[in-house]
C-alpha positions in Angstrom: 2.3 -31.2 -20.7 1.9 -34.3 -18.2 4.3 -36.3 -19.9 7.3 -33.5 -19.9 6.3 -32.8 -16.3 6.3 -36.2 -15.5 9.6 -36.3 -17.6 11.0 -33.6 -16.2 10.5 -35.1 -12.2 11.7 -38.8 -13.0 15.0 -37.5 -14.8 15.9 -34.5 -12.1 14.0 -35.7 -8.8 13.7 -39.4 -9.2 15.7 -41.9 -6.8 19.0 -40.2 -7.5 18.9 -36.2 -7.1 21.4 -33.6 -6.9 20.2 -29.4 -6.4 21.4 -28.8 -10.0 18.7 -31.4 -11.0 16.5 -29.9 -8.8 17.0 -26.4 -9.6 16.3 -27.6 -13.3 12.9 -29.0 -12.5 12.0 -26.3 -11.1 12.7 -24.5 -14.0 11.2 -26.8 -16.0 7.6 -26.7 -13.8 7.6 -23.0 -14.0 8.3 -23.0 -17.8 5.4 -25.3 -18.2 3.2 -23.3 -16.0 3.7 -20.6 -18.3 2.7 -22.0 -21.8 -0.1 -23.5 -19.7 -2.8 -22.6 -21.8 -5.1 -20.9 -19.4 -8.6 -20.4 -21.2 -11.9 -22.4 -20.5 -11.9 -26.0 -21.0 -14.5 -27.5 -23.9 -15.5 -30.7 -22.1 -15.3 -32.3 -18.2 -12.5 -34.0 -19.2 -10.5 -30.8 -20.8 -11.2 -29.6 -17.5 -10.2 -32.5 -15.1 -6.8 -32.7 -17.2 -6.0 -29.8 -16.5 -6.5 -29.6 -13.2 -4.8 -32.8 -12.7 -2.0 -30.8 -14.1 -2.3 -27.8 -12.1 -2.3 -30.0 -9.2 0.7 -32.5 -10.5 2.6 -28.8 -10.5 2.1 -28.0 -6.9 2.9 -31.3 -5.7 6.2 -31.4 -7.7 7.4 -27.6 -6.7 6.7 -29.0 -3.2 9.0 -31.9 -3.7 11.4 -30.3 -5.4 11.6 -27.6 -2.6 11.9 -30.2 0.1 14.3 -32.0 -1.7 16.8 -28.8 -2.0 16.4 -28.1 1.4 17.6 -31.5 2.9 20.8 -31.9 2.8 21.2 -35.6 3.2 20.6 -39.1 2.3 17.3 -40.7 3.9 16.1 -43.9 2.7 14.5 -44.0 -0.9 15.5 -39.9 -0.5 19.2 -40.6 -1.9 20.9 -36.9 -2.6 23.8 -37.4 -4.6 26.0 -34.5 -3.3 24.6 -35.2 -0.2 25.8 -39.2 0.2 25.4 -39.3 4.3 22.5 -39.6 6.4 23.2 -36.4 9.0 21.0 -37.6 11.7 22.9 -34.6 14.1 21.3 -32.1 11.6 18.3 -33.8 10.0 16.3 -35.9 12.4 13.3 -33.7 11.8 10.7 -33.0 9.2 10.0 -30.7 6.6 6.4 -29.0 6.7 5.1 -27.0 3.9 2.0 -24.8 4.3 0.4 -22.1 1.9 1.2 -18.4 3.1 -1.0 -16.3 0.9 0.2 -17.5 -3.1 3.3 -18.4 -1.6 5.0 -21.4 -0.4 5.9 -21.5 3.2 8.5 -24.2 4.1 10.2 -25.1 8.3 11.7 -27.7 9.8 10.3 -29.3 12.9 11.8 -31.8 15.0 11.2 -35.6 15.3 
């Protein structure tokens, strides 16, 4: 389940990222989350696995959901239907907080 997640963000949200490649990650990280099996772990390491992968899940949804909402180039951030940097619209950053067992995401200025 790492691998295809780990698959799934170097293919769609790597370097080079469009938001139909984005959209599909996200797809694909929910689709994982769901055959997730979700019963006790046998051994420490069962258990650190898959919270590693729990964990590898947030971080990516977070990423992807940045990612969809800048529209722009910035640096190693390279949006290919998004070519420009669009420092008139974009000079600030993204914050994402936890609301309840949602995610939360705003813009704040530089």
């Amino acid at each position: 389940m790492r691998d295809a997640l780990k698959e799934a963000m170097w293919t769609g949200a790597g370097v080079i990222r469009t938001a139909d490649s984005l959209s599909k990650v996200l797809s694909r990280i929910d689709e994982l989350k769901s055959i997730a099996p979700d019963s006790q772990r046998e051994t420490i390491g069962d258990l650190k696995g898959y919270l590693e992968f729990q964990n590898m899940q947030v971080l990516s949804n977070i990423l992807c959901h940045a990612a969809l909402l800048r529209t722009e180039s910035r640096g190693s951030h390279y949006r290919d239907d998004f070519p420009e940097e669009d420092n008139i619209n974009w000079l600030k950053n993204i914050v994402v907080q936890k609301d309840g067992c949602r995610m939360k995401t705003e813009t704040v200025p530089v």
